[in-house]
PDB file of N, CA, C and O in Angstrom, chain B, residues numbered from 101:
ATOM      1  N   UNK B 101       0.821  -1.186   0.000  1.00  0.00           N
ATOM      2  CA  UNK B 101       0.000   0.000   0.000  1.00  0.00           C
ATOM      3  C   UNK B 101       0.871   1.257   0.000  1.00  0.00           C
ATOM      4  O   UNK B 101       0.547   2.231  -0.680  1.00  0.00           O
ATOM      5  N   UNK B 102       2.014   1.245   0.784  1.00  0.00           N
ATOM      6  CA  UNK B 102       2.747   2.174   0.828  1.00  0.00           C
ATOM      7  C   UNK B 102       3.574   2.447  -0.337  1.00  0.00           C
ATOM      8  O   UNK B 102       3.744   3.667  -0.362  1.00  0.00           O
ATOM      9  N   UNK B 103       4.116   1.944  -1.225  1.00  0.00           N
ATOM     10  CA  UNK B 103       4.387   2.021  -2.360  1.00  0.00           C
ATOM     11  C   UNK B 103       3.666   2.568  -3.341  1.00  0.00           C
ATOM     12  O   UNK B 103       4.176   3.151  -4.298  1.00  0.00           O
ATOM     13  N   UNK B 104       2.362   2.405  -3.155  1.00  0.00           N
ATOM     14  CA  UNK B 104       1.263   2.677  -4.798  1.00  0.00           C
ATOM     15  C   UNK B 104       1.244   4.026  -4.286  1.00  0.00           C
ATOM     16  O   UNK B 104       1.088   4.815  -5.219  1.00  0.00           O
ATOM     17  N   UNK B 105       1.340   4.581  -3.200  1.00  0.00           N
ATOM     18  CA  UNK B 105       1.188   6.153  -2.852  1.00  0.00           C
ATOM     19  C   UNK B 105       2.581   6.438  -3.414  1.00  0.00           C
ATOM     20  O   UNK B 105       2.580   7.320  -4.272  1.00  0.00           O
ATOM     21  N   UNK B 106       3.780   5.891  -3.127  1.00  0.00           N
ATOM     22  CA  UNK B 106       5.327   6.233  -3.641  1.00  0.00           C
ATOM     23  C   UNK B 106       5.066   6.240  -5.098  1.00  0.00           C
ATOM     24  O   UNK B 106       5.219   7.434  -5.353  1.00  0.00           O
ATOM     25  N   UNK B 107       4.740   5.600  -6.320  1.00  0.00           N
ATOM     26  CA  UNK B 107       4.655   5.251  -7.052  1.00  0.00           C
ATOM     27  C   UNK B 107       4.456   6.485  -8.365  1.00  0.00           C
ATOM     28  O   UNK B 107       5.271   6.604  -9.280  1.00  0.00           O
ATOM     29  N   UNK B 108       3.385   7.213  -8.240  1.00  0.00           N
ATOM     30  CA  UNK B 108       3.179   8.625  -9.227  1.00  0.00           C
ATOM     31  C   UNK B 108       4.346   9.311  -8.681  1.00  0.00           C
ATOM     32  O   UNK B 108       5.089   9.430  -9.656  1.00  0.00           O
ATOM     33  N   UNK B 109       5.034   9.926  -7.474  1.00  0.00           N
ATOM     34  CA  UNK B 109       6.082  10.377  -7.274  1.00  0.00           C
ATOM     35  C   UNK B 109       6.810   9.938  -7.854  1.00  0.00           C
ATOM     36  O   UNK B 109       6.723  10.286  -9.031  1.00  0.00           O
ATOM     37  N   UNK B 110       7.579   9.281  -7.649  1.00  0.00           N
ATOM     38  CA  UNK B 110       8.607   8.467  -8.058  1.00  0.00           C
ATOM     39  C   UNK B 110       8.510   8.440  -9.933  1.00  0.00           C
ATOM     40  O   UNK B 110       9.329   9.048 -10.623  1.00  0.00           O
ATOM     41  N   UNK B 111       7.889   7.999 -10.246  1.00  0.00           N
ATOM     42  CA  UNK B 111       7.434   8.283 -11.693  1.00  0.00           C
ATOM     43  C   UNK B 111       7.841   9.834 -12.414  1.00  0.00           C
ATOM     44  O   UNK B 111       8.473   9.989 -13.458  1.00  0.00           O
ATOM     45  N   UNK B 112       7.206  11.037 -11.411  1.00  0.00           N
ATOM     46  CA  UNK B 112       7.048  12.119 -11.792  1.00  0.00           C
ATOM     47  C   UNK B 112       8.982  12.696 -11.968  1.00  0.00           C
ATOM     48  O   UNK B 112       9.677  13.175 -12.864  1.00  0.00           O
ATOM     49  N   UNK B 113       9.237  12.139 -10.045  1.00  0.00           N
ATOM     50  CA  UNK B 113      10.913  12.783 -10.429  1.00  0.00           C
ATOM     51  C   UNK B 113      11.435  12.274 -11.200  1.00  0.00           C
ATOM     52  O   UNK B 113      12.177  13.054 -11.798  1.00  0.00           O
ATOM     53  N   UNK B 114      11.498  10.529 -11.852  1.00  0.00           N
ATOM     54  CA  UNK B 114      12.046   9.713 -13.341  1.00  0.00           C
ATOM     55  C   UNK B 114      12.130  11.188 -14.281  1.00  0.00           C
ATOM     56  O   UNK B 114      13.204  11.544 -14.764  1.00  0.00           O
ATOM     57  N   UNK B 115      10.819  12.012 -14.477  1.00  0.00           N
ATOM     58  CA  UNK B 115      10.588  12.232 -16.040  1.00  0.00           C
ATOM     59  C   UNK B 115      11.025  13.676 -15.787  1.00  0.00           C
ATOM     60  O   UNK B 115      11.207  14.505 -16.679  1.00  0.00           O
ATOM     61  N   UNK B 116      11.143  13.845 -14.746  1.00  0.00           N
ATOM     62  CA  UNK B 116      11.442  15.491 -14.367  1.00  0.00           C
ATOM     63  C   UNK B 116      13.135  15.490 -14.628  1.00  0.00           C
ATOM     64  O   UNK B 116      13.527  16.356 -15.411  1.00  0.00           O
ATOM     65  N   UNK B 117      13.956  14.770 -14.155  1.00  0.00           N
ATOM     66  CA  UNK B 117      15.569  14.447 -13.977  1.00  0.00           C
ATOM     67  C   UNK B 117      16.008  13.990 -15.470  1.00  0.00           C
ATOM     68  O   UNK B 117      17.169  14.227 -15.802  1.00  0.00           O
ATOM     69  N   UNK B 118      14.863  13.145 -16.679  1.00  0.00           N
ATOM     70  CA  UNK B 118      15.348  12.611 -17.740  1.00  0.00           C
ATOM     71  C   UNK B 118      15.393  13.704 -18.567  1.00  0.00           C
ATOM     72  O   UNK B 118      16.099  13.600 -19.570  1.00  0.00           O
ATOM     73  N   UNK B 119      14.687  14.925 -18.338  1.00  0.00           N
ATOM     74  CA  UNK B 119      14.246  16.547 -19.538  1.00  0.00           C
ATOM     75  C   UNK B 119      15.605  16.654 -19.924  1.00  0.00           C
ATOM     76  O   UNK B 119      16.512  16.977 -19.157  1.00  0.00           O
ATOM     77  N   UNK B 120      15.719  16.408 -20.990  1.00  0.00           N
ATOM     78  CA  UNK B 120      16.801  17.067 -21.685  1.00  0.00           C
ATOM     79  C   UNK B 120      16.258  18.294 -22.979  1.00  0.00           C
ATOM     80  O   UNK B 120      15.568  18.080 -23.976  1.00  0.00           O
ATOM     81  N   UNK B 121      16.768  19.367 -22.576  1.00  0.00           N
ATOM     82  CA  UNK B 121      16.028  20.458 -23.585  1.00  0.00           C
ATOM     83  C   UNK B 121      16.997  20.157 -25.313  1.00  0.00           C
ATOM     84  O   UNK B 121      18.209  20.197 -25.521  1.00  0.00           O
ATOM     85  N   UNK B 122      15.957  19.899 -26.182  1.00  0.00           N
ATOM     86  CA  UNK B 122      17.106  19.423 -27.666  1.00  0.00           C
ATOM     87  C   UNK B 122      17.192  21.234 -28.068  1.00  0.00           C
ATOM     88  O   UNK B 122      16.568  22.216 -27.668  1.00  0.00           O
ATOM     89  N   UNK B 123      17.982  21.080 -28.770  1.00  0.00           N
ATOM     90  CA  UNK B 123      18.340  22.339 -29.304  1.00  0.00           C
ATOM     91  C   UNK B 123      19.129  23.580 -28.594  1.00  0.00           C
ATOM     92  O   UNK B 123      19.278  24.760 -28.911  1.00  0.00           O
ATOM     93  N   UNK B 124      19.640  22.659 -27.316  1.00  0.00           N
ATOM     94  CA  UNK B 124      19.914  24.369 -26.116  1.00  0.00           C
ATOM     95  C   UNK B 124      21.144  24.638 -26.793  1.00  0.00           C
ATOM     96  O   UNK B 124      21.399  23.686 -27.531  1.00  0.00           O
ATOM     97  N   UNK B 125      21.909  25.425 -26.848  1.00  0.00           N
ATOM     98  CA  UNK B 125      23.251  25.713 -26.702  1.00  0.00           C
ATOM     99  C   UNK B 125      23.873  26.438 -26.064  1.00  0.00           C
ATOM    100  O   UNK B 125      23.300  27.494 -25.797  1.00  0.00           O
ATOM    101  N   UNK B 126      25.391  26.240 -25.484  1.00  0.00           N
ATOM    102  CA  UNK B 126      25.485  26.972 -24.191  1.00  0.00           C
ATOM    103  C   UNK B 126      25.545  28.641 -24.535  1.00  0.00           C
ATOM    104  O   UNK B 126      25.863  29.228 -25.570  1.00  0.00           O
ATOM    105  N   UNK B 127      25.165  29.067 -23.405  1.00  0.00           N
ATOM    106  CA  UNK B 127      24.679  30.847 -23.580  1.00  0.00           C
ATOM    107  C   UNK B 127      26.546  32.100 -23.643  1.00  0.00           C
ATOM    108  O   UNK B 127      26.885  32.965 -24.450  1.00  0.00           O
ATOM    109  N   UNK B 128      27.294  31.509 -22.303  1.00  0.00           N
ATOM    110  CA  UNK B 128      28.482  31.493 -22.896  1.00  0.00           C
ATOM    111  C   UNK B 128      29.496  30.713 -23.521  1.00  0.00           C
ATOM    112  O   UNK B 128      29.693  29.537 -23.213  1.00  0.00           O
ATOM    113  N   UNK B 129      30.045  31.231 -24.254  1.00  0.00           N
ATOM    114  CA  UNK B 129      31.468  30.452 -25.409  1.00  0.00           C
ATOM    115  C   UNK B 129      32.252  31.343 -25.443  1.00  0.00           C
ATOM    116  O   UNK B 129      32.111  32.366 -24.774  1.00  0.00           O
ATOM    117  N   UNK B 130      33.255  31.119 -26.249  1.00  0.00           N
ATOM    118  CA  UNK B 130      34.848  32.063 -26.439  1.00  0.00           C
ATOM    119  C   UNK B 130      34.083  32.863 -27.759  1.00  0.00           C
ATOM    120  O   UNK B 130      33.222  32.721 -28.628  1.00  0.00           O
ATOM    121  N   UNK B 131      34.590  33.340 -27.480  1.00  0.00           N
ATOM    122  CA  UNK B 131      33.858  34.672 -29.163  1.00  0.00           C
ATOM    123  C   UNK B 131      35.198  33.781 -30.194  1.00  0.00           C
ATOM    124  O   UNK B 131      36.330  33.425 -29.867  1.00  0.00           O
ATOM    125  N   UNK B 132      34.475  33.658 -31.462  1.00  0.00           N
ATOM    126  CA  UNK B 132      35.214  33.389 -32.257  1.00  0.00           C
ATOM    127  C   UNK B 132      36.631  34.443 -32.826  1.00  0.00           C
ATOM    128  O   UNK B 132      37.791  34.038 -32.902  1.00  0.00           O
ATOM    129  N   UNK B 133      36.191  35.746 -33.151  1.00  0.00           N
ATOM    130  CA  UNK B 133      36.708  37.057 -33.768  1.00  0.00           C
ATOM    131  C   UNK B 133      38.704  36.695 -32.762  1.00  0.00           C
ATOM    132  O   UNK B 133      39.912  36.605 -32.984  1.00  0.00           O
ATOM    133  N   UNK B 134      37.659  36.636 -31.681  1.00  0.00           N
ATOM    134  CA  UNK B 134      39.292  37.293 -30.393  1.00  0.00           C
ATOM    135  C   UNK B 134      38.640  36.657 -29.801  1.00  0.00           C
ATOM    136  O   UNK B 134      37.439  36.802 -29.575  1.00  0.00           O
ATOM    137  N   UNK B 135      39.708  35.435 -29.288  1.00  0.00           N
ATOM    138  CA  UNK B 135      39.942  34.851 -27.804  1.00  0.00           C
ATOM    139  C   UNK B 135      39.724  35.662 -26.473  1.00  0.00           C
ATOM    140  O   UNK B 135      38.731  35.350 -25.815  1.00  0.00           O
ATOM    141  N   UNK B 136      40.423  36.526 -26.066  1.00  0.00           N
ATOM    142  CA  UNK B 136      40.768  37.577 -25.385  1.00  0.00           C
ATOM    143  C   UNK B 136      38.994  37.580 -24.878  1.00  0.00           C
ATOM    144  O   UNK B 136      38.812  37.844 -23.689  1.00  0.00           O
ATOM    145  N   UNK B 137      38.026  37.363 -25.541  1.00  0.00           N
ATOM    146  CA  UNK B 137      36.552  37.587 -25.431  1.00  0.00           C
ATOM    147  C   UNK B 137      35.843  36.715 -25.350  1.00  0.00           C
ATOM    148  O   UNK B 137      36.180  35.640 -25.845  1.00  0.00           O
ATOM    149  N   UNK B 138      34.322  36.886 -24.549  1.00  0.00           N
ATOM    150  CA  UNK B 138      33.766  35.989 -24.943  1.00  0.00           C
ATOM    151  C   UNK B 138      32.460  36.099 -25.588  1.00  0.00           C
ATOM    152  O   UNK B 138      32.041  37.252 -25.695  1.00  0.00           O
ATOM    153  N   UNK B 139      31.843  35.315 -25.967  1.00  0.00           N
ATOM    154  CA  UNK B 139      30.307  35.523 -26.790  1.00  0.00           C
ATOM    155  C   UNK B 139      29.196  35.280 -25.594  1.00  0.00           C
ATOM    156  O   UNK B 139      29.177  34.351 -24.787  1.00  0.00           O
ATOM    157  N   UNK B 140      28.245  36.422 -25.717  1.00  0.00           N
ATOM    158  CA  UNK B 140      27.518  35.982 -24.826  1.00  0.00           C
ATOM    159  C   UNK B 140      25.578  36.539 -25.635  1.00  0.00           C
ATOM    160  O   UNK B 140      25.017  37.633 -25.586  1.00  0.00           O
ATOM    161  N   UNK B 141      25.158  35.334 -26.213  1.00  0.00           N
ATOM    162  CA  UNK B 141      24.474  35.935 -27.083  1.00  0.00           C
ATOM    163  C   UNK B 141      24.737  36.314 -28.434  1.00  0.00           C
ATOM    164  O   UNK B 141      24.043  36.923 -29.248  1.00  0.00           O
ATOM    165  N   UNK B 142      25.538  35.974 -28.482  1.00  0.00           N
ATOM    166  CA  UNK B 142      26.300  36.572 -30.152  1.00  0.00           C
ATOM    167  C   UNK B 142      27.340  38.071 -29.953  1.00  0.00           C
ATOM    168  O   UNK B 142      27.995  38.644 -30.823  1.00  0.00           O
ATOM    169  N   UNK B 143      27.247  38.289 -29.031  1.00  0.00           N
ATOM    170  CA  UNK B 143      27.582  39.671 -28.633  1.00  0.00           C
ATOM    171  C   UNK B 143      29.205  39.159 -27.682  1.00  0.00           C
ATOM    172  O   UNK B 143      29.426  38.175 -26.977  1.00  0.00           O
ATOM    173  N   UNK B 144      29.944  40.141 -28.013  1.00  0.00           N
ATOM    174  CA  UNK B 144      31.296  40.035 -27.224  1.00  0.00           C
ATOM    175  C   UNK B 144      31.736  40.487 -25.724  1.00  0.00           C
ATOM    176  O   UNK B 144      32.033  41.679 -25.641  1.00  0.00           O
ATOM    177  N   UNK B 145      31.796  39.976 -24.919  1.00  0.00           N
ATOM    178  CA  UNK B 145      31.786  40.349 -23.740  1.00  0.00           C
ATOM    179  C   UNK B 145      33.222  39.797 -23.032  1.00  0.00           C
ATOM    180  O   UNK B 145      33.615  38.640 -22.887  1.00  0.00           O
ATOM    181  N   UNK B 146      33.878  41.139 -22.632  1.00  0.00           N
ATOM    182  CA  UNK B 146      35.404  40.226 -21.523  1.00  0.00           C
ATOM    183  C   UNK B 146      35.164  40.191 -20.574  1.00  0.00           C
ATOM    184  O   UNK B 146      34.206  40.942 -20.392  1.00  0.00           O
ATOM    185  N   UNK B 147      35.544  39.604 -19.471  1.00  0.00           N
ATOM    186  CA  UNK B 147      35.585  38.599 -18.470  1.00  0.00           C
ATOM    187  C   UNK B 147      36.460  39.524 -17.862  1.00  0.00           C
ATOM    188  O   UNK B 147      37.384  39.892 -18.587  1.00  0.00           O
ATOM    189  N   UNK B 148      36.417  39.976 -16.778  1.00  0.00           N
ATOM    190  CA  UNK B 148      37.287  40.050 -15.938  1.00  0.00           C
ATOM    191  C   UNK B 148      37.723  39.460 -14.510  1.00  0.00           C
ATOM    192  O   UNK B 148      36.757  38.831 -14.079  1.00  0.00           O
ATOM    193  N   UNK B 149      38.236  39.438 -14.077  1.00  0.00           N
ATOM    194  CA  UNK B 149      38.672  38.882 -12.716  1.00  0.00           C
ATOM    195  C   UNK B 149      39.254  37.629 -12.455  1.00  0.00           C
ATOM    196  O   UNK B 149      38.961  36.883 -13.390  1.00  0.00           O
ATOM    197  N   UNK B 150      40.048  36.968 -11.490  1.00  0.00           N
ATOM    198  CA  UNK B 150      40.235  35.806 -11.425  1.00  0.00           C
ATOM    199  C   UNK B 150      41.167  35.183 -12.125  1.00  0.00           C
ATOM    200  O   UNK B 150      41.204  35.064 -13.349  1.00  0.00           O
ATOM    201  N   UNK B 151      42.176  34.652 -11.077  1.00  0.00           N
ATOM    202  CA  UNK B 151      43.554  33.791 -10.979  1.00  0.00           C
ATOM    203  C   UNK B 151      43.413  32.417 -10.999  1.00  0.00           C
ATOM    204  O   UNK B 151      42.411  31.704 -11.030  1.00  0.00           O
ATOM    205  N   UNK B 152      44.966  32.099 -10.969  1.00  0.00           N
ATOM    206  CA  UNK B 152      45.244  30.758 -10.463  1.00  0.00           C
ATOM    207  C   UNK B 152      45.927  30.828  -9.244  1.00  0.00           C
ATOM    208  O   UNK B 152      46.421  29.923  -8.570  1.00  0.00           O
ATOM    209  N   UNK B 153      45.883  32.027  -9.061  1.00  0.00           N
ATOM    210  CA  UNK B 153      46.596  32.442  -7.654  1.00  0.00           C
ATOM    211  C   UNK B 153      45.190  32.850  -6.868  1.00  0.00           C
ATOM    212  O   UNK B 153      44.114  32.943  -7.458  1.00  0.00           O
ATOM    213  N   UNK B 154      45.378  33.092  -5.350  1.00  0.00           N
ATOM    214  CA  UNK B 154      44.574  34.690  -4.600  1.00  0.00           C
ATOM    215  C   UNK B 154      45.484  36.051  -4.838  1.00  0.00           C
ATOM    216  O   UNK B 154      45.064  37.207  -4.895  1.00  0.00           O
ATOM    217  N   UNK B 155      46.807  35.601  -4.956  1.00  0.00           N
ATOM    218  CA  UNK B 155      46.702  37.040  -5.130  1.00  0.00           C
ATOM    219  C   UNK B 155      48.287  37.546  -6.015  1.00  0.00           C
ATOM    220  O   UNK B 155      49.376  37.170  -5.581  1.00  0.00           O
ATOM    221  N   UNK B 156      48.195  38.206  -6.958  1.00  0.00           N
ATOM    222  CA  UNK B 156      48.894  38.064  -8.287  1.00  0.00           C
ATOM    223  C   UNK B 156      50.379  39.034  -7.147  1.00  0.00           C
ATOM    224  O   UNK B 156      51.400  39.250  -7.800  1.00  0.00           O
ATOM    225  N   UNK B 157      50.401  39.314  -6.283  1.00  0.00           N
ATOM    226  CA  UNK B 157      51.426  40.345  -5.554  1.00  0.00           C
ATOM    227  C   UNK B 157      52.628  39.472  -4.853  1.00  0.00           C
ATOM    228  O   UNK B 157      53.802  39.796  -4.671  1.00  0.00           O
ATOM    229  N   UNK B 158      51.866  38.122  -4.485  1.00  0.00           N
ATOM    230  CA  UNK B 158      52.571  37.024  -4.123  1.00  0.00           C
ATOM    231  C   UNK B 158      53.534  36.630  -4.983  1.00  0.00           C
ATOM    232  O   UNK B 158      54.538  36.112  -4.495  1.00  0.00           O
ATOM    233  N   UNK B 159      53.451  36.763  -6.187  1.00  0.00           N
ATOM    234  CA  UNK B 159      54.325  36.063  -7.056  1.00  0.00           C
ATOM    235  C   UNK B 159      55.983  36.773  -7.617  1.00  0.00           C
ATOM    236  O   UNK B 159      56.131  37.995  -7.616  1.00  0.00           O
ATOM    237  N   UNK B 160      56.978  35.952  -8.007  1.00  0.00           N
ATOM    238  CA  UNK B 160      58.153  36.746  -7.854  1.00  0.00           C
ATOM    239  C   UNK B 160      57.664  37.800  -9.302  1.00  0.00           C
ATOM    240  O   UNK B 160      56.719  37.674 -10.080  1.00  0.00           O
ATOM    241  N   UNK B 161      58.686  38.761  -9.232  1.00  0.00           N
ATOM    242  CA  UNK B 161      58.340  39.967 -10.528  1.00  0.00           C
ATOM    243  C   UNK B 161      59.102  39.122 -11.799  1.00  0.00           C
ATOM    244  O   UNK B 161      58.644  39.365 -12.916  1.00  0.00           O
ATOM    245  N   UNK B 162      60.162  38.206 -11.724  1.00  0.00           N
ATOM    246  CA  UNK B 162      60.517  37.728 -13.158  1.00  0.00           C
ATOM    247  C   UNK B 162      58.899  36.545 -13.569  1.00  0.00           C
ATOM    248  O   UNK B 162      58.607  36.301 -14.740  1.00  0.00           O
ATOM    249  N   UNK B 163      58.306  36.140 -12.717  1.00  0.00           N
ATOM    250  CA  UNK B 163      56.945  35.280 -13.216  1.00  0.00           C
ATOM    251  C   UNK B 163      56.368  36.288 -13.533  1.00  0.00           C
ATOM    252  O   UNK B 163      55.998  36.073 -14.688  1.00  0.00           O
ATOM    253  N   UNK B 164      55.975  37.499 -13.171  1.00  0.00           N
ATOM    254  CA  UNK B 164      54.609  38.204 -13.858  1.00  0.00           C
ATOM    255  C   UNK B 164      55.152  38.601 -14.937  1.00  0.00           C
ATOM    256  O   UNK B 164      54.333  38.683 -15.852  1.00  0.00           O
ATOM    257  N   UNK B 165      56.567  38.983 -15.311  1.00  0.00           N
ATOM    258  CA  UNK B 165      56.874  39.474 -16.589  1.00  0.00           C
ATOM    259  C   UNK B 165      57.412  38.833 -17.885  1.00  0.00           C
ATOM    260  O   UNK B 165      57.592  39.525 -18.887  1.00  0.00           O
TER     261      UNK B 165
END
């Protein structure tokens, strides 16, 4: 009995988790034109911020140059 109540649930999250939207494509990409950019919409947008470091001051001056 407790199951046939589990049962439409269980069903519902299956078909909810399987949605795959056909046709999406991702919203950002690298702009083709210049790397340096990215496409967002068809439109070029740069990115700023963010290392492989925390903090670019740490590093000796012959690496940053």
């Amino acid at each position: 009995m407790k199951w046939r109540s589990l049962l439409p649930w269980l069903i519902l999250f299956v078909m909810i988790c399987s949605v795959n939207p056909v046709g999406a494509e991702p919203v950002l990409q690298p702009w083709t034109k210049n790397p340096w950019y990215w496409s967002d919409h068809g439109e070029p947008v740069l990115l700023l911020g963010g290392s492989d470091d925390d903090s670019l001051f740490q590093w000796p001056e012959k690496d940053l140059l």
